[in-house]
PDB file of N, CA, C, O and CB in Angstrom:
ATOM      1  N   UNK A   1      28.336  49.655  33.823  1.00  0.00           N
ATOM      2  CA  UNK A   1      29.383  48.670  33.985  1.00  0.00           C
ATOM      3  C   UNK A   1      29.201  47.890  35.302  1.00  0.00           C
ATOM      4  O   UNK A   1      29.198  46.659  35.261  1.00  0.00           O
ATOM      5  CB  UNK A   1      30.758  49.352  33.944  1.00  0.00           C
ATOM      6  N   UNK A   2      29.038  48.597  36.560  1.00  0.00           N
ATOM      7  CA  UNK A   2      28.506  47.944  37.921  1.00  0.00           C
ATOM      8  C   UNK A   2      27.672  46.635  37.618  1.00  0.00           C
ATOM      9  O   UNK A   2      28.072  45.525  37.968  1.00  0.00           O
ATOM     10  CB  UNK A   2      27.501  49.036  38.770  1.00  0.00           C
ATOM     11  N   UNK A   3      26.287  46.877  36.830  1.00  0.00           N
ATOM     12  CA  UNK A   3      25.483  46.366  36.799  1.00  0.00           C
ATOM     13  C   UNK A   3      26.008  44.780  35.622  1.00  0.00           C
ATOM     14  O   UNK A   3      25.689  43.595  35.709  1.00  0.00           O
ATOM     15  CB  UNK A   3      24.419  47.493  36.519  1.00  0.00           C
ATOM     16  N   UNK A   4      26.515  45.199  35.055  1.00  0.00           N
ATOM     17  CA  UNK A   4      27.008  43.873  34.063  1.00  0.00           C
ATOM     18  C   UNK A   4      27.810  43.139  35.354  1.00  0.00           C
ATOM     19  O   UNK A   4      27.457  41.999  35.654  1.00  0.00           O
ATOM     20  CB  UNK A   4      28.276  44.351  32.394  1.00  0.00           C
ATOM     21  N   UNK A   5      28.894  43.797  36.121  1.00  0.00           N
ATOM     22  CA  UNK A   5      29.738  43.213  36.991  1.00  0.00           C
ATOM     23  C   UNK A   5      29.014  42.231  37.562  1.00  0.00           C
ATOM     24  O   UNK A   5      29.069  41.018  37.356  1.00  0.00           O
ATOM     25  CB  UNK A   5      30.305  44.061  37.907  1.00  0.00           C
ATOM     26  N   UNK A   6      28.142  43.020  38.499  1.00  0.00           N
ATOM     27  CA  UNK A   6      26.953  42.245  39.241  1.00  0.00           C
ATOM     28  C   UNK A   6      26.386  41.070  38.684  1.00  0.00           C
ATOM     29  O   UNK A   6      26.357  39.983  39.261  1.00  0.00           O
ATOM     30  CB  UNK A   6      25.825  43.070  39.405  1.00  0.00           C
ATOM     31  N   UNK A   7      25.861  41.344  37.364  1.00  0.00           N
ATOM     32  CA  UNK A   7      25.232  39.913  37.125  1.00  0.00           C
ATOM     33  C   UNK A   7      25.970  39.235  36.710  1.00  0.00           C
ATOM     34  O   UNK A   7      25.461  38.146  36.443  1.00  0.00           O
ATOM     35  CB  UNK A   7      24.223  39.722  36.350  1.00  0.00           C
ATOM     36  N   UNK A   8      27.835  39.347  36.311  1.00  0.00           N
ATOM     37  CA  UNK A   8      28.637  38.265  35.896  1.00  0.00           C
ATOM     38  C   UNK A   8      28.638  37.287  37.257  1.00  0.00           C
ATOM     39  O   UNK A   8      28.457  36.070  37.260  1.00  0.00           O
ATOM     40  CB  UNK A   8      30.187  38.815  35.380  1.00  0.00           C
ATOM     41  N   UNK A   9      28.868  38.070  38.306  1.00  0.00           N
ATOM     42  CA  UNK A   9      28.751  37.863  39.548  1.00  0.00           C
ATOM     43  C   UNK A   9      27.790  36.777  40.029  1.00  0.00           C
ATOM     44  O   UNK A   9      27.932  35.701  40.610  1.00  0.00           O
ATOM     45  CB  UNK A   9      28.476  38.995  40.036  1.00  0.00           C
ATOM     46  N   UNK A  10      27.018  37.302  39.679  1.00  0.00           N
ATOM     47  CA  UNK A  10      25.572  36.336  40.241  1.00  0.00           C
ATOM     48  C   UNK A  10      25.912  34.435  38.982  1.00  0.00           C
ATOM     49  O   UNK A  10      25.915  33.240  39.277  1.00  0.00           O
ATOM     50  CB  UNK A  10      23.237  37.763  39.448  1.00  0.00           C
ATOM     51  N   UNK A  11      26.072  35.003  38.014  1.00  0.00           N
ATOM     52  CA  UNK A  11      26.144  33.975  37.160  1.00  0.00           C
ATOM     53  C   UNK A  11      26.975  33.035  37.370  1.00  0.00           C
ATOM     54  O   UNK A  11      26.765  31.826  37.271  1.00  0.00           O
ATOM     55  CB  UNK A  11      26.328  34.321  36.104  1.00  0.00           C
ATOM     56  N   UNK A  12      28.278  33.763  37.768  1.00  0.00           N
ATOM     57  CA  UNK A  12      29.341  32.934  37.951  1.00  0.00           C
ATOM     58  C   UNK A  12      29.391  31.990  39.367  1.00  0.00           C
ATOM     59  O   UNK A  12      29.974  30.926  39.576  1.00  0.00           O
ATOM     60  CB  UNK A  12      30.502  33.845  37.850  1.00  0.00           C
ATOM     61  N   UNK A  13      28.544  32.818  40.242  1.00  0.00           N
ATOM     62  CA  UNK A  13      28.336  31.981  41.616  1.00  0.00           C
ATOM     63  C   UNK A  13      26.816  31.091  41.217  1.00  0.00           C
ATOM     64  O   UNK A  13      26.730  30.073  41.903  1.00  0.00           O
ATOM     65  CB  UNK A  13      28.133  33.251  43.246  1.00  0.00           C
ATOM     66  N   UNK A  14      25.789  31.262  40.382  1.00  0.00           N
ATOM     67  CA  UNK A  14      25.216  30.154  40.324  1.00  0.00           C
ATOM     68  C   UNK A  14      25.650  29.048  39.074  1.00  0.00           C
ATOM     69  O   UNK A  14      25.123  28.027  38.632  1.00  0.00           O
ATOM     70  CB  UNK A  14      23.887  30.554  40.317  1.00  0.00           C
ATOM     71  N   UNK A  15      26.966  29.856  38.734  1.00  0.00           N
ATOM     72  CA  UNK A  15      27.773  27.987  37.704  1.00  0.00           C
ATOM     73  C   UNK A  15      28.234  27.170  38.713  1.00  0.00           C
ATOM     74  O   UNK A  15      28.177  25.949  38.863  1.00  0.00           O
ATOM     75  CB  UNK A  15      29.573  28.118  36.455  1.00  0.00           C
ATOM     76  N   UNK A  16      28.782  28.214  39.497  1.00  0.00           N
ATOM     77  CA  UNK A  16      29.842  27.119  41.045  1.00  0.00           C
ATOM     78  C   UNK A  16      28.871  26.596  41.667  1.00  0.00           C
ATOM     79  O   UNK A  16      29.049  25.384  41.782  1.00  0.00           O
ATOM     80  CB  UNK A  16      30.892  28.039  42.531  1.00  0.00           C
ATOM     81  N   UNK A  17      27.742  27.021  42.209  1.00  0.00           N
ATOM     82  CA  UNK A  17      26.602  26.040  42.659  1.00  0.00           C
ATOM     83  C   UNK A  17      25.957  25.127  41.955  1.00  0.00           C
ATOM     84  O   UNK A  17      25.462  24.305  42.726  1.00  0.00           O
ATOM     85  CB  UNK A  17      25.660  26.613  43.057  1.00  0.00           C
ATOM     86  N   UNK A  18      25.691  24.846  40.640  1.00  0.00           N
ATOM     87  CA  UNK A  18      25.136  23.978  39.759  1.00  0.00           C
ATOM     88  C   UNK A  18      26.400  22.906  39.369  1.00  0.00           C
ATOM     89  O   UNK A  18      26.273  21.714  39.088  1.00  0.00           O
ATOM     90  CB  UNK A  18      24.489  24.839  38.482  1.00  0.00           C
ATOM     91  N   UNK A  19      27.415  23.542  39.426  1.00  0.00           N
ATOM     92  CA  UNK A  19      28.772  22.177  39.249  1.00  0.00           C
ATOM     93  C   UNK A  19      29.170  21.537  40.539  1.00  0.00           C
ATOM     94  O   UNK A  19      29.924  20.566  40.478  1.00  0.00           O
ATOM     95  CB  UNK A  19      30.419  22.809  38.642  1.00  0.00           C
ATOM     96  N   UNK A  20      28.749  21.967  41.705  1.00  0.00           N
ATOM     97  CA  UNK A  20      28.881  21.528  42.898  1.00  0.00           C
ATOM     98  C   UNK A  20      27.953  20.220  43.237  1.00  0.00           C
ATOM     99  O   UNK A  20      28.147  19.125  43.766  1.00  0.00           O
ATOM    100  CB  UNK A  20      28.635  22.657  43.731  1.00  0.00           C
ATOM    101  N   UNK A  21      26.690  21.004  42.572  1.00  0.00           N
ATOM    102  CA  UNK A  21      25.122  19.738  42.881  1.00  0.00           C
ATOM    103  C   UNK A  21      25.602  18.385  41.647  1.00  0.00           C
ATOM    104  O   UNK A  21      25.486  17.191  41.925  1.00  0.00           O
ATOM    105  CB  UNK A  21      22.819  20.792  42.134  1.00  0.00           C
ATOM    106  N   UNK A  22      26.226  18.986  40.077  1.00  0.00           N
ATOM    107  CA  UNK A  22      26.495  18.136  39.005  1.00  0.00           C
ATOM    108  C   UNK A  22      27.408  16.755  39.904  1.00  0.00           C
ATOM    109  O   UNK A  22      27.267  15.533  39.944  1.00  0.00           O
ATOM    110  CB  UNK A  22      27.462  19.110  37.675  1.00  0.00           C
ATOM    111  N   UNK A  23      28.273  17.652  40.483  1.00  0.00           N
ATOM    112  CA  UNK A  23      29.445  16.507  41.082  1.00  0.00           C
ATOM    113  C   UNK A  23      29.188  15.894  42.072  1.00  0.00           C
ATOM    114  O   UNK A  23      29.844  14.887  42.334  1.00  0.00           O
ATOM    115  CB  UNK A  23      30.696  16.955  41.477  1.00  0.00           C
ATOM    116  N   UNK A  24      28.064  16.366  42.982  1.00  0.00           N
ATOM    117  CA  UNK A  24      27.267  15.510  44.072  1.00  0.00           C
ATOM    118  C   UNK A  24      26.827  14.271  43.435  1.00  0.00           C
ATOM    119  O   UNK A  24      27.304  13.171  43.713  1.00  0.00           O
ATOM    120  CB  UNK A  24      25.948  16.268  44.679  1.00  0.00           C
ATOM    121  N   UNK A  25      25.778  14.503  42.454  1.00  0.00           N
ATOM    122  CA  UNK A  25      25.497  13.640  41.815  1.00  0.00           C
ATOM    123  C   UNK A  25      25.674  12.459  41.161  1.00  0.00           C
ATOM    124  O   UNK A  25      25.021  11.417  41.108  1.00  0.00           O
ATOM    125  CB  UNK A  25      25.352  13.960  41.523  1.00  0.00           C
ATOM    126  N   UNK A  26      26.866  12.901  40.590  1.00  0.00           N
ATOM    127  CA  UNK A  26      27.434  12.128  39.931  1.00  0.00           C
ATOM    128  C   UNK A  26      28.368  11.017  40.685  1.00  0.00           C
ATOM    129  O   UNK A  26      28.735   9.982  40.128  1.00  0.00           O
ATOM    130  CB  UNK A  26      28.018  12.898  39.097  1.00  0.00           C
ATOM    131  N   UNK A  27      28.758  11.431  42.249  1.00  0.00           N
ATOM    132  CA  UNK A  27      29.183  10.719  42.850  1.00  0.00           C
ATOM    133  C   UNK A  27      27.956   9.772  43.601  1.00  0.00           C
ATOM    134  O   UNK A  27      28.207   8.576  43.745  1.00  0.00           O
ATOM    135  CB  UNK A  27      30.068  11.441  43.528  1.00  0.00           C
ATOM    136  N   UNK A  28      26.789  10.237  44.024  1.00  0.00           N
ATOM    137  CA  UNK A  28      25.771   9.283  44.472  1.00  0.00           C
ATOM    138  C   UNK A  28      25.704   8.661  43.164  1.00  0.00           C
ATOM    139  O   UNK A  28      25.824   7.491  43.527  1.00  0.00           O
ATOM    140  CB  UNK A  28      24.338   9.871  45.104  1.00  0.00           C
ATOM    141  N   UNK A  29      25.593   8.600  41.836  1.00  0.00           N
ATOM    142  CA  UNK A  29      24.754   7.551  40.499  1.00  0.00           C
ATOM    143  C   UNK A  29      26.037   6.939  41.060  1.00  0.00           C
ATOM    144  O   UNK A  29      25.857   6.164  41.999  1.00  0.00           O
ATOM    145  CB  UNK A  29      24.404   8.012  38.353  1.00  0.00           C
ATOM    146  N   UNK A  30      27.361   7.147  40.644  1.00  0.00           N
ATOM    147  CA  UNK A  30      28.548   6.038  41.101  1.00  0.00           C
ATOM    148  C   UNK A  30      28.434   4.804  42.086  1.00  0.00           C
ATOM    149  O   UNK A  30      28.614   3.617  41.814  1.00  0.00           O
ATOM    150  CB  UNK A  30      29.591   6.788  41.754  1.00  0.00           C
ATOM    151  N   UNK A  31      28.054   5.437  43.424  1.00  0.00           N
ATOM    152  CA  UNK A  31      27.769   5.177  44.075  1.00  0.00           C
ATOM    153  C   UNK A  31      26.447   3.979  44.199  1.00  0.00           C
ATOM    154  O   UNK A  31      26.783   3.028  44.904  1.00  0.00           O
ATOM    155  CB  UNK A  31      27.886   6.158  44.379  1.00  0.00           C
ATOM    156  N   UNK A  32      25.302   3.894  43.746  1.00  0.00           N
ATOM    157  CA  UNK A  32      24.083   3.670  43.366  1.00  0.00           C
ATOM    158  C   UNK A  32      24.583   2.299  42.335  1.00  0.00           C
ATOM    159  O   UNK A  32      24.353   1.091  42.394  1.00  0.00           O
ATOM    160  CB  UNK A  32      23.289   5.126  42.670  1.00  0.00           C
ATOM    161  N   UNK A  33      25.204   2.982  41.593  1.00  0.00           N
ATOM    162  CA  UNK A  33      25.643   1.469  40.199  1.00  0.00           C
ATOM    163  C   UNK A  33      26.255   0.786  40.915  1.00  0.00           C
ATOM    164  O   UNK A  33      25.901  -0.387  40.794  1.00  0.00           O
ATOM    165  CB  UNK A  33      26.747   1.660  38.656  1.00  0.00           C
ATOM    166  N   UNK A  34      27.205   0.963  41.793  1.00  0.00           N
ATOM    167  CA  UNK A  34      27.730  -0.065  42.840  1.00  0.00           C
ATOM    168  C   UNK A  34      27.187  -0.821  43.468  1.00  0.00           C
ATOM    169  O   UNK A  34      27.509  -1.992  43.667  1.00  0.00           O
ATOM    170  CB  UNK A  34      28.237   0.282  43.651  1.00  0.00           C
ATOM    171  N   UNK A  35      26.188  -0.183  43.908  1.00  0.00           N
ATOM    172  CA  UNK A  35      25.264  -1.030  44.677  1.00  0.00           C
ATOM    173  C   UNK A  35      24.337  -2.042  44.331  1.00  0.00           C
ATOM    174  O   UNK A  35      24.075  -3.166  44.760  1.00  0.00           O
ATOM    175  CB  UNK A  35      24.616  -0.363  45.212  1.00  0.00           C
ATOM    176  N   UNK A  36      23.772  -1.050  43.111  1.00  0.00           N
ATOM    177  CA  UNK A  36      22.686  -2.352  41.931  1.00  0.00           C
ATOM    178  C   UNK A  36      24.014  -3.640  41.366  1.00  0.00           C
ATOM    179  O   UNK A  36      24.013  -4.823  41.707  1.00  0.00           O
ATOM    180  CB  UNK A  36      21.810  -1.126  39.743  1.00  0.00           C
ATOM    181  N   UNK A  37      24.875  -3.075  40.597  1.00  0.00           N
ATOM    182  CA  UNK A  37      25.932  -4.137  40.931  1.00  0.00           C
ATOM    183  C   UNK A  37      25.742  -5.436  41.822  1.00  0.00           C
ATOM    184  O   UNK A  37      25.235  -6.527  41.564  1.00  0.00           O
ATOM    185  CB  UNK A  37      26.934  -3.451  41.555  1.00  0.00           C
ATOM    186  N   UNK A  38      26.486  -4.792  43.259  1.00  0.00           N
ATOM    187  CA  UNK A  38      26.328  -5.927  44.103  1.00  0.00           C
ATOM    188  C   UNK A  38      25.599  -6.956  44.250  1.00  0.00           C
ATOM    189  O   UNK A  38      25.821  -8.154  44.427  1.00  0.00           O
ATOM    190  CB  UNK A  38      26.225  -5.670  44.890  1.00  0.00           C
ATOM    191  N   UNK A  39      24.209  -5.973  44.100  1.00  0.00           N
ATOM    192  CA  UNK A  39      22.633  -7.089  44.594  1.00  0.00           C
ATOM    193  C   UNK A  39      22.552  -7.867  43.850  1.00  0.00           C
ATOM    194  O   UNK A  39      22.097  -8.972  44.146  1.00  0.00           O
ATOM    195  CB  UNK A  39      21.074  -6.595  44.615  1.00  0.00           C
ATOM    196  N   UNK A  40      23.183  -7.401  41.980  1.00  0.00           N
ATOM    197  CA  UNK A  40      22.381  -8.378  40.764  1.00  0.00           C
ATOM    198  C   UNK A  40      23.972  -9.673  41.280  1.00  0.00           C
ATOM    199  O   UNK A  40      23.683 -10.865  41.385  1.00  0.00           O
ATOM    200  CB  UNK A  40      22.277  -7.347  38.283  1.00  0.00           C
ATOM    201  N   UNK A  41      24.874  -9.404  41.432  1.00  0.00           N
ATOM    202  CA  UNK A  41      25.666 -10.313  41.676  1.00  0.00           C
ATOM    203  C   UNK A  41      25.144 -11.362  43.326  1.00  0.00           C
ATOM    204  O   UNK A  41      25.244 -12.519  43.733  1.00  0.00           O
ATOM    205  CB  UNK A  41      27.124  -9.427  41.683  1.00  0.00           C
ATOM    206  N   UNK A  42      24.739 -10.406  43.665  1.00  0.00           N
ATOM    207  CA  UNK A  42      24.216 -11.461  45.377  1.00  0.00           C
ATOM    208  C   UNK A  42      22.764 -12.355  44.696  1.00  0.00           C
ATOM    209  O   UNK A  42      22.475 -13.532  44.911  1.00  0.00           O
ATOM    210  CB  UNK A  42      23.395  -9.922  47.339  1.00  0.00           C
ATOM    211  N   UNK A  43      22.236 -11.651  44.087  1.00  0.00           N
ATOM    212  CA  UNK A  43      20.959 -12.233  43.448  1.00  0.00           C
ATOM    213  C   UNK A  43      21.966 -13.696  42.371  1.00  0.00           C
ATOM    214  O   UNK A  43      21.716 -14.894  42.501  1.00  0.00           O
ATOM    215  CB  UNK A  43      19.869 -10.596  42.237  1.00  0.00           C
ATOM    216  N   UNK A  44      22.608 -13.353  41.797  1.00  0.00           N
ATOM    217  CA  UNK A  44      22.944 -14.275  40.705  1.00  0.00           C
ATOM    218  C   UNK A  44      23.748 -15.589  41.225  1.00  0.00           C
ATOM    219  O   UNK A  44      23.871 -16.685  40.677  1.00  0.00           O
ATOM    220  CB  UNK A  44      23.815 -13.475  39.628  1.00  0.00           C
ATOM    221  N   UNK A  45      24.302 -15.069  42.581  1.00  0.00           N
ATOM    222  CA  UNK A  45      24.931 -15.895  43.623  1.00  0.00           C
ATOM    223  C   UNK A  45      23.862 -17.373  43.927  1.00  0.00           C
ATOM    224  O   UNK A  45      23.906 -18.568  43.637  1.00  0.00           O
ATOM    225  CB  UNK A  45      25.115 -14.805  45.106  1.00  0.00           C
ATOM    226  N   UNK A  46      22.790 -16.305  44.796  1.00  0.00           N
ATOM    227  CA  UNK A  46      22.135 -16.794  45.369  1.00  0.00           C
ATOM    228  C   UNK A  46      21.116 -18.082  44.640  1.00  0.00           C
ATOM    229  O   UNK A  46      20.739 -19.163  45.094  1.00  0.00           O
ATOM    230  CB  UNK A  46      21.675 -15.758  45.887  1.00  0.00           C
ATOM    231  N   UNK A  47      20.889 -17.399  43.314  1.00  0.00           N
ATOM    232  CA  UNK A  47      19.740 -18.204  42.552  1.00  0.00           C
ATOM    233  C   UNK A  47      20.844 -19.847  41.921  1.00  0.00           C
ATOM    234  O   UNK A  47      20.496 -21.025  41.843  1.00  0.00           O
ATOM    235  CB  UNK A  47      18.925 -16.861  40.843  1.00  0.00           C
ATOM    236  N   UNK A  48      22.022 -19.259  41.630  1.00  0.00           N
ATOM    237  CA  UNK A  48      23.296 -20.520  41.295  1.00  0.00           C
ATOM    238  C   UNK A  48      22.779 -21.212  42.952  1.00  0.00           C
ATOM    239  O   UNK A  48      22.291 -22.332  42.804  1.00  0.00           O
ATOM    240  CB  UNK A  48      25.652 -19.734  41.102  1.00  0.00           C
ATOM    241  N   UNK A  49      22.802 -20.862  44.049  1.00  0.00           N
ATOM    242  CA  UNK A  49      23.323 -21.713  44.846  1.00  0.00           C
ATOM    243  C   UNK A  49      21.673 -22.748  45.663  1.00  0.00           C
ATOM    244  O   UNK A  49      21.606 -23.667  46.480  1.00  0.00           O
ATOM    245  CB  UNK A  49      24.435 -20.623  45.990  1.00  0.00           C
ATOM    246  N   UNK A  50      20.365 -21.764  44.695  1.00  0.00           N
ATOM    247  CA  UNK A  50      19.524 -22.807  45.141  1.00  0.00           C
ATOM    248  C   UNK A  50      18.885 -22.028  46.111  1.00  0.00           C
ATOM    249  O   UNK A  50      17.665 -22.190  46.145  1.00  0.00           O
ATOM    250  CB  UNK A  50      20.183 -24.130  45.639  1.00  0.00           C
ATOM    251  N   UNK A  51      19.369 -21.201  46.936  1.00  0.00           N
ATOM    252  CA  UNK A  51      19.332 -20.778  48.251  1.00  0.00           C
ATOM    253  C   UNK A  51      17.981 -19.694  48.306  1.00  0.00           C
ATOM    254  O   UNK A  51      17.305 -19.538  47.290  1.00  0.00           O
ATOM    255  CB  UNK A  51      20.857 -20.089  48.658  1.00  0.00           C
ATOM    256  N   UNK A  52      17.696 -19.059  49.418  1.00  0.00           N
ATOM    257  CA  UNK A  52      16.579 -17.897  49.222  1.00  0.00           C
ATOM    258  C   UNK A  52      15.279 -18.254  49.487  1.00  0.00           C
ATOM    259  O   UNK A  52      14.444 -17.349  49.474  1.00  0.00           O
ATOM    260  CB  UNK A  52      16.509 -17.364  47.855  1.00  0.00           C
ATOM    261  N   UNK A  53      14.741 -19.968  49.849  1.00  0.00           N
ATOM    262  CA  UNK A  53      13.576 -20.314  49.722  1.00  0.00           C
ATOM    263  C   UNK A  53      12.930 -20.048  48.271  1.00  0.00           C
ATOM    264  O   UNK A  53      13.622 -19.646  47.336  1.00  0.00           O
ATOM    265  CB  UNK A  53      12.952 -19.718  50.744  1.00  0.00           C
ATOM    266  N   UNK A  54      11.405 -20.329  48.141  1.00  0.00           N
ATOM    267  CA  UNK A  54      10.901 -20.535  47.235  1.00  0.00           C
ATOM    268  C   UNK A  54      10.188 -19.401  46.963  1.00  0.00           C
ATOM    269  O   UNK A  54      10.148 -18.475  47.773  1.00  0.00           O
ATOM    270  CB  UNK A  54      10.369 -21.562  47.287  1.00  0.00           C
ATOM    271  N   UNK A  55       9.428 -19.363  45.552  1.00  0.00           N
ATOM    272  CA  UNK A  55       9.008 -18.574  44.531  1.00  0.00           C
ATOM    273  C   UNK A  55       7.596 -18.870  45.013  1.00  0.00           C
ATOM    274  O   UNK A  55       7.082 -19.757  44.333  1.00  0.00           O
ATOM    275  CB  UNK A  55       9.486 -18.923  42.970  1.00  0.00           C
ATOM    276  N   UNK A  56       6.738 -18.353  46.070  1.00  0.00           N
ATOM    277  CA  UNK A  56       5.431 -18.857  46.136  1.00  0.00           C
ATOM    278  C   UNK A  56       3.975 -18.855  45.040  1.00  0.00           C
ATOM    279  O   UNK A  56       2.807 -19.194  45.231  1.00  0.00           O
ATOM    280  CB  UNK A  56       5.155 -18.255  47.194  1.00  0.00           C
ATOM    281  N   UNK A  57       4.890 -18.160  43.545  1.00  0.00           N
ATOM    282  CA  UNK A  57       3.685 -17.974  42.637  1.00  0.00           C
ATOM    283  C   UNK A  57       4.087 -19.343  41.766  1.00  0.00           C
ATOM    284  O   UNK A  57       3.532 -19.924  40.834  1.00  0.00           O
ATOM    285  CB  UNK A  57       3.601 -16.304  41.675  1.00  0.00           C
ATOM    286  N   UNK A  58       4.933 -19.505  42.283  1.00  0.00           N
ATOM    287  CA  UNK A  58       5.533 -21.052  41.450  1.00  0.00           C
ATOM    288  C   UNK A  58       5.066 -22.187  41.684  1.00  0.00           C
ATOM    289  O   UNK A  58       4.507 -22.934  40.881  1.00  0.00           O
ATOM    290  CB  UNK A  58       6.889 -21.461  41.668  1.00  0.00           C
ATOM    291  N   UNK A  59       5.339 -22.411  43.122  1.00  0.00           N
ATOM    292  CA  UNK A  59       4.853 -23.414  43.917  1.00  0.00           C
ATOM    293  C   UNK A  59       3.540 -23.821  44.444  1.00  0.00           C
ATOM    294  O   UNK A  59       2.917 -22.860  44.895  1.00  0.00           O
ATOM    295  CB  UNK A  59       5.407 -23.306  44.735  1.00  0.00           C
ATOM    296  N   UNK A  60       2.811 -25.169  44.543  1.00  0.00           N
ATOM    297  CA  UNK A  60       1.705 -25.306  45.341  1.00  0.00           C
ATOM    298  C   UNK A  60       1.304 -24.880  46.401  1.00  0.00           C
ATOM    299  O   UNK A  60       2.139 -24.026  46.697  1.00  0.00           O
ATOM    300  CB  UNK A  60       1.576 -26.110  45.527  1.00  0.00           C
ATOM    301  N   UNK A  61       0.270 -24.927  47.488  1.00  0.00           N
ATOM    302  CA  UNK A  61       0.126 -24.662  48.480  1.00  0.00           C
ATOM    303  C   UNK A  61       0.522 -26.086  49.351  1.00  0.00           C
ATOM    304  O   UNK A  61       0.103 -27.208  49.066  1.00  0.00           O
ATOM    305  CB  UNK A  61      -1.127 -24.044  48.513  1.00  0.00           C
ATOM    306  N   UNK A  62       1.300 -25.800  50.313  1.00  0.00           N
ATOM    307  CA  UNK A  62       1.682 -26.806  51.336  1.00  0.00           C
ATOM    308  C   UNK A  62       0.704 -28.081  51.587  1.00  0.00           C
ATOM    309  O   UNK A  62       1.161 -29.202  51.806  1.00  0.00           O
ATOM    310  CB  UNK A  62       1.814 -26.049  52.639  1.00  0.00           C
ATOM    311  N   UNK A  63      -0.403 -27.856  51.545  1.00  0.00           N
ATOM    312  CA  UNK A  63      -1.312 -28.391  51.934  1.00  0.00           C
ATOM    313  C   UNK A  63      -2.023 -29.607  50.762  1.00  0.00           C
ATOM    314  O   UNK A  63      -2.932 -30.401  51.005  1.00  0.00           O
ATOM    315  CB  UNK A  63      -2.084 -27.255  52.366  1.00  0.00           C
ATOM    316  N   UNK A  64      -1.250 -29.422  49.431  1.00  0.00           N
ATOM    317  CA  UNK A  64      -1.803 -30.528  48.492  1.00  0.00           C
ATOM    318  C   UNK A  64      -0.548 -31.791  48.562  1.00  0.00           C
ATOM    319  O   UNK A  64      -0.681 -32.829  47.914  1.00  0.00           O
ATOM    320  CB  UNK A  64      -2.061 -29.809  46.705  1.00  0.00           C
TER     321      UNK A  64
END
């Protein structure tokens, strides 16, 4: 019986550590989509407003 105790034991403290890392996680991806968010909106800003300089695979070389 000890020995079952023990490994409920062990099990039950590595669920609380694996739901601890789950919820880390899940708050950095949150976190992360926010951010890709932002950029595609600063990007979508930016390309509406013209701004950012140029696309140099687009453009000539200065010099023609």
């Amino acid at each position: 019986m000890t020995d079952i105790e023990e490994k409920l034991a062990h099990l039950i403290r590595a669920t609380d550590d694996l739901s601890e890392v789950v919820a880390r996680q899940d708050r950095e991806i949150d976190w992360l989509r926010a951010r890709v968010q932002m950029l595609l909106e600063r990007e979508a800003a930016r390309r509406e407003d013209g701004e950012g300089g140029v696309t140099f695979g687009d453009a000539p070389p200065p010099h023609y």
